[in-house]
C-alpha positions as CSV (number, residue, x, y, z in Angstrom):
1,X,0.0,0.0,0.0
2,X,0.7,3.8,-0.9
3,X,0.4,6.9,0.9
4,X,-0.1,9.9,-0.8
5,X,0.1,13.2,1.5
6,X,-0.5,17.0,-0.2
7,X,0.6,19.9,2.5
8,X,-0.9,22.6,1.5
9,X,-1.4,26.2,3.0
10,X,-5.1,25.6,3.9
11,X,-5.5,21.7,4.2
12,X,-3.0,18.6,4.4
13,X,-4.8,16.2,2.0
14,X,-3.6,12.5,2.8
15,X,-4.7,9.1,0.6
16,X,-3.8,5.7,1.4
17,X,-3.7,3.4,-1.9
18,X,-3.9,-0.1,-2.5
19,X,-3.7,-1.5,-6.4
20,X,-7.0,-0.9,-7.3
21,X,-7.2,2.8,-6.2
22,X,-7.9,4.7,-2.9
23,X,-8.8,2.7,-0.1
24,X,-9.1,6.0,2.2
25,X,-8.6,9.7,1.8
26,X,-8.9,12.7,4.2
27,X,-8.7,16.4,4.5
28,X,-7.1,17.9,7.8
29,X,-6.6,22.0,8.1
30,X,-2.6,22.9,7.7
31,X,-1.0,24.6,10.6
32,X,1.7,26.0,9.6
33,X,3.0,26.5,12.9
34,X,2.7,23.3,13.9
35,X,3.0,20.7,11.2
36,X,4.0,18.1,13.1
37,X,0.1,17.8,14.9
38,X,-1.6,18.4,11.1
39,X,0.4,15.7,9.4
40,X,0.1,13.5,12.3
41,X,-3.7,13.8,12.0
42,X,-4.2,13.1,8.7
43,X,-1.8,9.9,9.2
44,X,-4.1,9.0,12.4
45,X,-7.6,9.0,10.6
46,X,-6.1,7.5,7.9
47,X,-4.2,4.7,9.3
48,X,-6.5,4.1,12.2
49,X,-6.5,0.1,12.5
50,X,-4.2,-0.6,10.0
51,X,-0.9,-2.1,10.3
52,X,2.1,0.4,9.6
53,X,4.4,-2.2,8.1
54,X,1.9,-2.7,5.5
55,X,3.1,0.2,3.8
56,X,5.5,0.1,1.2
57,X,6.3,3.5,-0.3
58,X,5.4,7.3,1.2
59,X,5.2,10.3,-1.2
60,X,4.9,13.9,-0.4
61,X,3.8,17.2,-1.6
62,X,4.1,20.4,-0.8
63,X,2.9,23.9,-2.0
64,X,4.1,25.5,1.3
65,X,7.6,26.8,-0.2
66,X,5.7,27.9,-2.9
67,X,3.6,29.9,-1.1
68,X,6.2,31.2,1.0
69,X,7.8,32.8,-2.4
70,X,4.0,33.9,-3.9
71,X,3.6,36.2,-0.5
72,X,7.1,36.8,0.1
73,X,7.5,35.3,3.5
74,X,11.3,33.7,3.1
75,X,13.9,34.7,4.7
76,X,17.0,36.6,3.4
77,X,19.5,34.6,2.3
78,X,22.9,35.8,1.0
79,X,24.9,35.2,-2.4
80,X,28.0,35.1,-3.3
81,X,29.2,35.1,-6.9
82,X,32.3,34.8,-9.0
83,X,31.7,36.0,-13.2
84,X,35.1,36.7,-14.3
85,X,35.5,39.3,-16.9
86,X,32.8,39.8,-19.9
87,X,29.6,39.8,-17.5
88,X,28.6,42.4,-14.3
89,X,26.9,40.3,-12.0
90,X,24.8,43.2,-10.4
91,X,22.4,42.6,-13.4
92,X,21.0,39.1,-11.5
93,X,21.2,40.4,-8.0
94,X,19.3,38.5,-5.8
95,X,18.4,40.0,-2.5
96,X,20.5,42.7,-0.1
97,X,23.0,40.7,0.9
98,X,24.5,39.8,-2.3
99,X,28.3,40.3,-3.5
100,X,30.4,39.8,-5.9
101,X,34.0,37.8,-5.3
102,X,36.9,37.2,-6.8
103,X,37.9,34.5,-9.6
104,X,37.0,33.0,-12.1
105,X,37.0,29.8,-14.4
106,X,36.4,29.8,-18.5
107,X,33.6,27.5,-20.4
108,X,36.1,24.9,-20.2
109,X,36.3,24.8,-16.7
110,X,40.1,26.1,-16.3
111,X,40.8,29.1,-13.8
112,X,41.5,32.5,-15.5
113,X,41.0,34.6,-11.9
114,X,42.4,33.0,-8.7
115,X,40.2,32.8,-5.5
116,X,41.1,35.9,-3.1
117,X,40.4,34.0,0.5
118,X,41.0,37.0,2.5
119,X,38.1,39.0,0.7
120,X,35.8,35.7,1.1
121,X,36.4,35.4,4.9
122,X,35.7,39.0,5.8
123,X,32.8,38.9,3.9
124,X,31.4,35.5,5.5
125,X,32.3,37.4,9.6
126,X,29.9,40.1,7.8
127,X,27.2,37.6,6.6
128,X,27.3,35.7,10.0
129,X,27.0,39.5,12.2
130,X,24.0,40.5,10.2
131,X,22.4,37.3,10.9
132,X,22.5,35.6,7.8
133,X,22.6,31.8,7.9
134,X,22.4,30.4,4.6
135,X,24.1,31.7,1.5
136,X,24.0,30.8,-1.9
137,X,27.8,30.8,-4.3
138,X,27.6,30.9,-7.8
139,X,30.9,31.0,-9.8
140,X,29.7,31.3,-14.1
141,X,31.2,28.1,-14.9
142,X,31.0,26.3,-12.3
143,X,28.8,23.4,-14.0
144,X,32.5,22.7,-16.2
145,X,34.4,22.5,-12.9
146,X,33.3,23.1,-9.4
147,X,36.9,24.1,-7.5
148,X,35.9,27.7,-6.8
149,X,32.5,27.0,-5.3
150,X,33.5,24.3,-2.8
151,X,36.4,26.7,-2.0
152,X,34.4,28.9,-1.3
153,X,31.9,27.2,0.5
154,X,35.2,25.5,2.8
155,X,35.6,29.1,3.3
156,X,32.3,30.6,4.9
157,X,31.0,27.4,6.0
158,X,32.6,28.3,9.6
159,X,30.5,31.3,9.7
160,X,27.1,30.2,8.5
161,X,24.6,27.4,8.8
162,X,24.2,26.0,5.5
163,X,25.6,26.6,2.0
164,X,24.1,25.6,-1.4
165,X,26.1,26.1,-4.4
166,X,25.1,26.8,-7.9
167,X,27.2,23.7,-9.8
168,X,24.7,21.2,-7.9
169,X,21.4,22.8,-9.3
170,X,22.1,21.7,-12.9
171,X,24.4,21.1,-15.6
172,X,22.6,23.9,-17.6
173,X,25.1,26.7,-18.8
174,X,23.2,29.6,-17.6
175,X,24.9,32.0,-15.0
176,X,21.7,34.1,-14.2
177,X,18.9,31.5,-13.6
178,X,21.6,29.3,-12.1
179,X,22.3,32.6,-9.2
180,X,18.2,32.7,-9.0
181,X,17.9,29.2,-7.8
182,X,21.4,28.7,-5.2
183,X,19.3,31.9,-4.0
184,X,15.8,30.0,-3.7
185,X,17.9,27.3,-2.9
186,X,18.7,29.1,0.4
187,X,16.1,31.7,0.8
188,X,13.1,28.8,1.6
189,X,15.4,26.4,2.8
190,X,14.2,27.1,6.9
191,X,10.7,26.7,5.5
192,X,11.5,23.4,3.8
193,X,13.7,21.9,6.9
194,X,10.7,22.7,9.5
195,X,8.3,20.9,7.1
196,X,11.4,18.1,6.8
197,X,11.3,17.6,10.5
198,X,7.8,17.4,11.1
199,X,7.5,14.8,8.1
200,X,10.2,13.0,9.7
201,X,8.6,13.3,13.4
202,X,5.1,12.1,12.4
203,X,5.9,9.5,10.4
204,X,8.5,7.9,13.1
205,X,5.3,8.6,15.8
206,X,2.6,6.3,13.4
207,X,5.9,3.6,13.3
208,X,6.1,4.4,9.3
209,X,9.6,2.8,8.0
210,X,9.0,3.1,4.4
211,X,11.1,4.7,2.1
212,X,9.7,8.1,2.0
213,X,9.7,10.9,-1.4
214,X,9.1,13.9,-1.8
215,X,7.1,15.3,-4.9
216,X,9.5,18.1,-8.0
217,X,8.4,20.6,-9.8
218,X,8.9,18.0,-12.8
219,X,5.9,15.2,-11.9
220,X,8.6,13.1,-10.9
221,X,9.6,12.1,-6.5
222,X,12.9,12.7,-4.7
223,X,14.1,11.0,-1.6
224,X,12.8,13.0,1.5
225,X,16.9,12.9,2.6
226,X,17.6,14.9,-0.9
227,X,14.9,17.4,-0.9
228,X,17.1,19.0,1.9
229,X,19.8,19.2,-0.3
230,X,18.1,21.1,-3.1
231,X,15.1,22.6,-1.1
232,X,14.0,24.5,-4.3
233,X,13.3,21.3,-5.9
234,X,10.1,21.3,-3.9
235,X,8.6,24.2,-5.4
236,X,5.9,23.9,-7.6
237,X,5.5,20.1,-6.4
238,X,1.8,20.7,-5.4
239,X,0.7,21.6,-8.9
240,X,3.1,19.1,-10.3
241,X,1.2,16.5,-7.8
242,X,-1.8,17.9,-8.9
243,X,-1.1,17.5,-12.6
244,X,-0.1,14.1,-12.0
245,X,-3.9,13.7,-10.3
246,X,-5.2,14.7,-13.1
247,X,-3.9,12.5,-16.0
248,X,-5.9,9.8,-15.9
249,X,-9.2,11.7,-16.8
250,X,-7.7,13.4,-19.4
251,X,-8.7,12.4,-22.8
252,X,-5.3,11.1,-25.3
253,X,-6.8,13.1,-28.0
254,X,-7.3,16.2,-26.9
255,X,-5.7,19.1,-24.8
256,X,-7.3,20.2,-21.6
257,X,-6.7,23.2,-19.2
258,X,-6.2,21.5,-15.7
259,X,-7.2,24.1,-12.3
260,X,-6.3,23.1,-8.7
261,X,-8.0,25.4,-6.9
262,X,-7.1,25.0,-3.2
263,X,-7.1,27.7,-0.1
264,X,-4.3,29.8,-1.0
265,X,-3.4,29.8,-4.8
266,X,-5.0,28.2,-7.9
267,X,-2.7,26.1,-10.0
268,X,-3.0,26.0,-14.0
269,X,-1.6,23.6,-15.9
270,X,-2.2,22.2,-20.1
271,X,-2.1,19.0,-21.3
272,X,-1.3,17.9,-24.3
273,X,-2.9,14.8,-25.4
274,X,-3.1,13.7,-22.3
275,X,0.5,14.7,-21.6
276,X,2.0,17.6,-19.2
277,X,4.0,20.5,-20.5
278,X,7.7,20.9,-19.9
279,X,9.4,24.2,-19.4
280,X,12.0,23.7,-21.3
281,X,14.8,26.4,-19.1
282,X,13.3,26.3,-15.9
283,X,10.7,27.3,-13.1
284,X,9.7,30.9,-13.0
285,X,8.1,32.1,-9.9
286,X,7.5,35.7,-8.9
287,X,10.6,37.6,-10.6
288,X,13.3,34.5,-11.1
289,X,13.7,32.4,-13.4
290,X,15.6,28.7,-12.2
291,X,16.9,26.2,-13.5
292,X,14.8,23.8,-11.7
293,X,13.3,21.5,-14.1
294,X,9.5,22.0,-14.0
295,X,6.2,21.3,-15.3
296,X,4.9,24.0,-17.2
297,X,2.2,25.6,-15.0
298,X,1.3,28.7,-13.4
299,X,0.1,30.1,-10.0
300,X,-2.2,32.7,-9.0
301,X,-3.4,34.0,-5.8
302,X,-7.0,33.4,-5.7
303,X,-8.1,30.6,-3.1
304,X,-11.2,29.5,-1.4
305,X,-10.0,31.2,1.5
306,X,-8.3,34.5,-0.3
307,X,-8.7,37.5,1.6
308,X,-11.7,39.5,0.3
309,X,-11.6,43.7,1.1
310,X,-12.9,46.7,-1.0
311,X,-10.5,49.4,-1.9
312,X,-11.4,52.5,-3.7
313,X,-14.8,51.3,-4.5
314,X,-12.9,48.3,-5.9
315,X,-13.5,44.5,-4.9
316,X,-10.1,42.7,-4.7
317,X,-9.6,39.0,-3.5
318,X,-5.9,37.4,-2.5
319,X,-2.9,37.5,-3.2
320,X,-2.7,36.9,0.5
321,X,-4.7,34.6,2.7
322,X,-5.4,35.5,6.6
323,X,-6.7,32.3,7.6
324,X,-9.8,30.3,8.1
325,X,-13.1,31.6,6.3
326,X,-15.5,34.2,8.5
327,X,-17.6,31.4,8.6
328,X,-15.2,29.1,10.8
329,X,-14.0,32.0,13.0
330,X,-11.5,33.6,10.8
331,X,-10.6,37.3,11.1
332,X,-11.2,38.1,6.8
333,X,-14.0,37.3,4.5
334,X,-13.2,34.9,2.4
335,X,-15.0,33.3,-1.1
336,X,-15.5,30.4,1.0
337,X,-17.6,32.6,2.8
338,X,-19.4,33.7,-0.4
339,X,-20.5,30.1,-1.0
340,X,-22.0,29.6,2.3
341,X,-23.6,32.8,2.2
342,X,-25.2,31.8,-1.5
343,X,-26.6,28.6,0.3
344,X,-24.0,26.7,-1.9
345,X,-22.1,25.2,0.8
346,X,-22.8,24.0,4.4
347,X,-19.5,24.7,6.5
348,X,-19.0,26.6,9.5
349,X,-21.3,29.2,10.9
350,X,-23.5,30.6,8.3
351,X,-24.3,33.9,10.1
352,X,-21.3,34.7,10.3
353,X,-20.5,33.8,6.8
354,X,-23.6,36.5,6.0
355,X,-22.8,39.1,8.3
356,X,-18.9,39.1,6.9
357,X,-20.7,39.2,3.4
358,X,-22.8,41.8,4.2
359,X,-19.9,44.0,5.6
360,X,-18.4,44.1,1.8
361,X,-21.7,44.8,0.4
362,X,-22.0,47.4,2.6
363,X,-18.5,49.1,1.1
364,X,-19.8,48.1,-2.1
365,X,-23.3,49.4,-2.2
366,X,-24.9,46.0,-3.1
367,X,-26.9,43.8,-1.0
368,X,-25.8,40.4,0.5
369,X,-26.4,38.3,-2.2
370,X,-24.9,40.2,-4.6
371,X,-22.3,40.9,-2.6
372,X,-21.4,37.5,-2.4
373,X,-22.5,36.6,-6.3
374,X,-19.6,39.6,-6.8
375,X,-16.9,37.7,-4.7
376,X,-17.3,34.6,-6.6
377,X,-17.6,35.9,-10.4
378,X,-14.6,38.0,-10.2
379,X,-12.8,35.1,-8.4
380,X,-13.5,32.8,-11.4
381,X,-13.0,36.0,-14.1
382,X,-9.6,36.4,-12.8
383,X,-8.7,32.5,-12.7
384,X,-10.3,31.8,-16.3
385,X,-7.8,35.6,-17.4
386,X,-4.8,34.1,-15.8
387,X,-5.6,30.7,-18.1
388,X,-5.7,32.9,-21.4
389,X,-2.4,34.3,-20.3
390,X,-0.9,31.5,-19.9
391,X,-2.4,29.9,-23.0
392,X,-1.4,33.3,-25.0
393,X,2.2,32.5,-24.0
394,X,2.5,29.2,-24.7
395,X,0.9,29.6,-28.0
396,X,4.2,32.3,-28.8
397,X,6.7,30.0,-27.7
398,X,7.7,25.9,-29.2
399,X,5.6,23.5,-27.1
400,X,7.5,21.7,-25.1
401,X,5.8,18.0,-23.6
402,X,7.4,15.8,-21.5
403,X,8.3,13.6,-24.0
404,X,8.7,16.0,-27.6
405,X,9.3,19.2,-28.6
406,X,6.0,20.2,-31.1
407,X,7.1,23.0,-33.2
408,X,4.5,25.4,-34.2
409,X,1.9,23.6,-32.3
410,X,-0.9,25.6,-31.1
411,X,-3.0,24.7,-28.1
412,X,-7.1,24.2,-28.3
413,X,-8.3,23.2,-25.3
414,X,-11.1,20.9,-25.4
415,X,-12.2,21.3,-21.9
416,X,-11.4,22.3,-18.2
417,X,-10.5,19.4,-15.5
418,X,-10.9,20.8,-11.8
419,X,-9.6,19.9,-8.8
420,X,-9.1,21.3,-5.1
421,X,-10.7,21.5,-1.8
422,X,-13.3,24.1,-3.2
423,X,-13.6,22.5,-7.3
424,X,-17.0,21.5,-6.5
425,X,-18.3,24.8,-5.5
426,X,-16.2,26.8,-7.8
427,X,-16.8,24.4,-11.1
428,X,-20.2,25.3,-12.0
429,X,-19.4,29.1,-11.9
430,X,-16.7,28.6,-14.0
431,X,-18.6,26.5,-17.0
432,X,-21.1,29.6,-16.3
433,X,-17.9,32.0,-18.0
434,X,-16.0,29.7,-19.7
435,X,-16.5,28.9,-23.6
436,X,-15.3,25.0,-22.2
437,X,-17.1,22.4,-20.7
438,X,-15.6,21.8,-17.1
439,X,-15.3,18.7,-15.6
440,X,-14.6,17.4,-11.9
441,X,-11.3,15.0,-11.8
442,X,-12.6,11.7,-10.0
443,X,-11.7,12.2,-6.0
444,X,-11.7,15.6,-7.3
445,X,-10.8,16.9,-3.3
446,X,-7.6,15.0,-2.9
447,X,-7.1,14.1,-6.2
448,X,-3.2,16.0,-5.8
449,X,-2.5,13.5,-2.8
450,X,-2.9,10.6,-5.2
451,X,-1.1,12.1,-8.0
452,X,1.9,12.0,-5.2
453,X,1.2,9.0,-4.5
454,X,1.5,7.6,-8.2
455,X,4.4,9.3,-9.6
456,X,7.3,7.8,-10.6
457,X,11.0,8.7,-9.3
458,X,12.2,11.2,-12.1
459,X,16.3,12.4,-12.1
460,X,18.5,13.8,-14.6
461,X,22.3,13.9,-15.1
462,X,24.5,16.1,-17.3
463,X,28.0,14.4,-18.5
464,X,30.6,16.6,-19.9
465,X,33.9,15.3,-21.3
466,X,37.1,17.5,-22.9
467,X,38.9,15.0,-24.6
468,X,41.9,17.5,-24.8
469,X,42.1,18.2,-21.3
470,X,41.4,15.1,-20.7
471,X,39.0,15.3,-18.0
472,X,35.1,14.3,-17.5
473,X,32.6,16.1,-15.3
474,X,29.0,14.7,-14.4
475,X,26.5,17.2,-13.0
476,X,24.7,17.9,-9.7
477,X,28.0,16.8,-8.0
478,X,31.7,16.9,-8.0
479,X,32.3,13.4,-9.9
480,X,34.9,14.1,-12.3
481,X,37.3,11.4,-14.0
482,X,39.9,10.8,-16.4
483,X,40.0,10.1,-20.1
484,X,42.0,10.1,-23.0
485,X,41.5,11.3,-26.9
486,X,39.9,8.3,-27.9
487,X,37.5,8.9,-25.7
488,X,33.9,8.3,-27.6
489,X,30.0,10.1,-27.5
490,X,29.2,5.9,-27.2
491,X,31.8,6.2,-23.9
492,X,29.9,9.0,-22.8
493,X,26.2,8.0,-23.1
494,X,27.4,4.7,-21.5
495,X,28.5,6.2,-18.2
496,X,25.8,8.8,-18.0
497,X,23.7,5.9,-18.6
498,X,25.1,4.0,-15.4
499,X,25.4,7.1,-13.6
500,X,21.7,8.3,-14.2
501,X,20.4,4.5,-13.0
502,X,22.7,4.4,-9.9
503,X,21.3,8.4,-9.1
504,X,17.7,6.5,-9.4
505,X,17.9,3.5,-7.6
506,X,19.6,5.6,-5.1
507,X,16.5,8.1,-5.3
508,X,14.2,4.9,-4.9
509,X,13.4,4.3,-8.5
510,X,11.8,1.1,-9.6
511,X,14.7,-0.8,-11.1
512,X,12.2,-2.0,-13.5
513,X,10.4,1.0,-14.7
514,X,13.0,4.0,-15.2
515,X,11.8,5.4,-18.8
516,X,15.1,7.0,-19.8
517,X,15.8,9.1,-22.8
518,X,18.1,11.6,-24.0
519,X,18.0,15.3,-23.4
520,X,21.1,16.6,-25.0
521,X,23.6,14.6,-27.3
522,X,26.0,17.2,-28.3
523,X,29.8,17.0,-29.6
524,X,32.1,19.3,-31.7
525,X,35.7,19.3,-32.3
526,X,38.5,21.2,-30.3
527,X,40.8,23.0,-33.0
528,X,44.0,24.8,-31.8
529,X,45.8,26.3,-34.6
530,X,45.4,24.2,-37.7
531,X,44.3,20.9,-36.1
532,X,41.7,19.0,-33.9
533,X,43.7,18.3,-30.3
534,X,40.0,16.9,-29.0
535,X,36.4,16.7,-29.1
536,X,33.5,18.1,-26.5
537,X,30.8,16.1,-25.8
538,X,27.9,16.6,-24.0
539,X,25.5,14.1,-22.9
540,X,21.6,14.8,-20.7
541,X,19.5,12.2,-19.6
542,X,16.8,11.8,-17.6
543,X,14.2,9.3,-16.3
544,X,10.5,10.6,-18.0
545,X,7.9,11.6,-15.3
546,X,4.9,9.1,-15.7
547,X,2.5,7.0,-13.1
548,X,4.1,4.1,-11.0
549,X,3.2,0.6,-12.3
550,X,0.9,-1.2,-10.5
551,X,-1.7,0.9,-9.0
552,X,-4.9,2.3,-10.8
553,X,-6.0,6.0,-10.7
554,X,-8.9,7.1,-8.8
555,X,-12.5,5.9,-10.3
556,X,-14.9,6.9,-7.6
557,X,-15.9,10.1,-9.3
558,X,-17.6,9.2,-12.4
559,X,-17.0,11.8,-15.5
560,X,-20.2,13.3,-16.7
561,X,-18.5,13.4,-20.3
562,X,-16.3,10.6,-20.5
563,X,-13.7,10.1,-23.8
């Protein structure tokens, strides 16, 4: 048996799966400042009689680092770079405590600008008096050879509690978006690590000894140990769990527009014939853009239980969420609060869902009901805008799915899958705007838990051999080996090939279903006067995001307009 387990900002969603589908599911509120006690509840209610040792495999998602970065709640970090001649730095600052160092290597990895130690200590005794405890370093080549960074990081490490460092985001060559996610990296690292320990705690309190994974931004799992590592990793894991919900009632011949509306944010995401979207660089969130390989979707703040005020004469509703709904004792009107109000939904304390209502009708000049008819239409006007964004961009851009790039493929959505905490109430609003039929996805309120559940183990590894130099990097790490001229592209997609199933089974892959294919196969010839003195080749592979083998999707929720 599975367990699937969403942590969200408004509720921790948790499934327990057998093979034929979802044996039991629950919904528990998040507290944020206490994790421990919300994941422990849903783990109670849903465990409750059942043997603990009958669990095999425990996955994990998590929107709670993304909504730290949505309402800007992380803490500072600091960064430390190294560029070398040719680029100023100060373009990609990221944060107040960011500074540029000495040295640097070329694109072949070889050092043009020494370290300068003394500069890098007396800026880490500054770090550590202003209180900063985790810092990013970022040297422009680091991916081609490391040295600088984990000099660096040998440096400061005396001064500070963690250090992340750009070479072990990716093997990507791209200086900015590689400073923009060591600096995530570090910035919602705190965040991650509480939610880390609480995992950790509840799971040893229910007697759960099964390997545990953590949910990426690419529909693929991580170890739980790893994700505290590479923290950034995590972000955009809900929607990514969420996407991975939602694939089983999507339609193979046809593209669909998939919404997880939860408490905080709505998710978007597109499907392609029933397959997710890729972005092809990286995740961008607020204003950076990463390297962290991702899904294609997009995050809005409108929840359930977005804060609802009037400004100016002007309704507005989220970003930012200041807790539980009016109508279960929360300090802010909330839509949730609109629904109840409308006689739509039976939660809570209806007057004062109504009298919370009645207050922004008041600012507003309309009457209760329209008031809270208000709420909800411009809730579901600006979720169905922020889809034609997205699908505006898209459309100007190559499509990239998980398994193709389509070139000049335009998307035509056939129809709208929901899922969330408040889909049901929200849905048949949005088909009231929407030129698209919407449909509920089956277990529509936890469907993202079982998407957790069901995902497969996804990793990637870069290789990078100079045959002249005669040196061979991988990436995410400091492997490097040896080689000489004869050295071969068939050499090199061998050992990335054995590297990239050694990173998965360590990872907790399925040694039996890893879906591998090639992301970059690239070689050209070293030429040093009049002759070739080597070759560069470069080598990506990863393991494909998909569903686990074994276990069926969700069926309890019927679709009222089946393929």
């Amino acid at each position: 048996m599975i367990i699937g387990l969403d942590v969200g900002g408004t509720h921790t969603d948790v499934v327990l799966l057998d093979p034929s589908g979802p044996v039991e599911r629950t919904k528990v509120p998040t507290d944020e400042t206490d994790l421990f006690r919300s994941i422990l509840s849903g783990l109670d209610r849903i465990l409750d009689g059942r043997d603990p040792g009958g669990i095999e495999r425990i996955v994990l998602s998590t929107t709670l680092t993304t909504n730290a970065i949505v309402r800007d709640r992380v803490e500072p970090a600091g960064v430390l770079v190294c560029a070398g001649p040719g680029m100023d730095p100060e373009l990609f600052r990221a944060g107040p405590h960011y500074h540029r160092v000495s040295g640097a290597m070329d694109h072949r990895g070889r050092e043009i600008q020494p370290l300068d130690q003394d500069q890098i200590r007396t800026l880490a005794v500054r770090l550590g008096e202003q209180g900063i405890r985790h810092v990013a370093v970022v040297g422009k080549f680091s991916s081609r050879n490391p040295a600088h960074e984990t000099r660096i990081a040998e440096l400061i490490a005396p001064y500070v509690e963690r250090v992340f460092m750009g070479h072990r985001t990716s093997g990507n060559l791209n200086f900015p978006r590689r400073i923009a996610t060591a600096f995530l990296d570090a910035s919602v690292y705190p965040i991650h690590r509480a939610f880390f320990e609480a995992v950790g705690a509840a799971l040893r309190e229910k007697g759960l000894t099964a390997p545990v994974h953590v949910m990426k931004a690419d529909g693929g799992t991580m170890s739980l140990e790893a994700s505290i590592e590479s923290p950034g990793q995590t972000l955009l894991s809900g929607p990514a769990a969420s996407i991975m919900g939602a694939l089983p009632a999507a339609c193979t011949d046809e593209d669909v527009v998939v919404l997880d509306i939860g408490g905080t944010t709505t998710d978007i995401a597109v499907l392609v014939g029933g397959v997710p979207l890729l972005q092809p660089l990286g995740i961008e969130i607020g204003p950076f853009k990463t390297l962290i390989r991702s899904l294609e979707t997009r995050s809005i703040g409108i929840g359930g239980d977005s804060h609802v005020r009037v400004r100016e004469g002007r309704l507005e509703i989220g970003p930012d969420r200041g807790g539980p709904p009016r109508a279960l004792g929360g300090p802010e009107v909330t839509p949730t609060d609109a629904f109840v109000a409308l006689g739509e939904l039976e939660s809570g304390d209806p007057a004062l869902a109504r009298a919370g209502i009645a207050e922004i009708g008041a600012a507003l000049g309309l009457d209760e009901r329209s008031a809270a008819q208000s709420i909800v239409e411009i809730a579901c006007e600006r979720i169905l805008a922020a889809v034609d964004r997205m699908l505006a961009r898209i459309d100007g851009q190559p499509v990239y799915t998980v398994h193709e790039m389509l070139e000049g493929y335009r998307v035509r959505p056939a129809r709208i899958l929901v899922l969330g905490g408040p889909a049901e109430r929200f849905a048949p609003h949005l088909a009231a705007q929407a030129r698209l039929p919407v449909s509920l996805v089956p277990d529509w309120g936890v469907a993202n838990a079982i998407g957790a559940a069901m995902a497969r183990t996804t990793c990637e590894v870069g290789l990078v051999a100079d045959t002249e130099r005669g040196l061979v990097s991988l990436s995410n790490g400091d492997a490097q080996w040896r080689c000489d001229r004869r050295y071969t592209r068939e050499d090199a997609l061998r050992q990335a090939g054995e590297a990239l199933r050694a990173l998965a089974l360590a990872s907790g892959a399925d040694a039996e279903d890893m879906d591998m294919e090639v992301t970059e196969d690239l070689q050209f010839n070293i030429v040093n006067g009049f002759s070739t003195t080597g070759r560069n080749i470069r080598i990506g592979l990863q393991i494909k995001p998909g569903l686990i083998r074994g276990y069926r999707p969700s069926t309890s929720t019927p679709r009222s307009d089946p393929c």
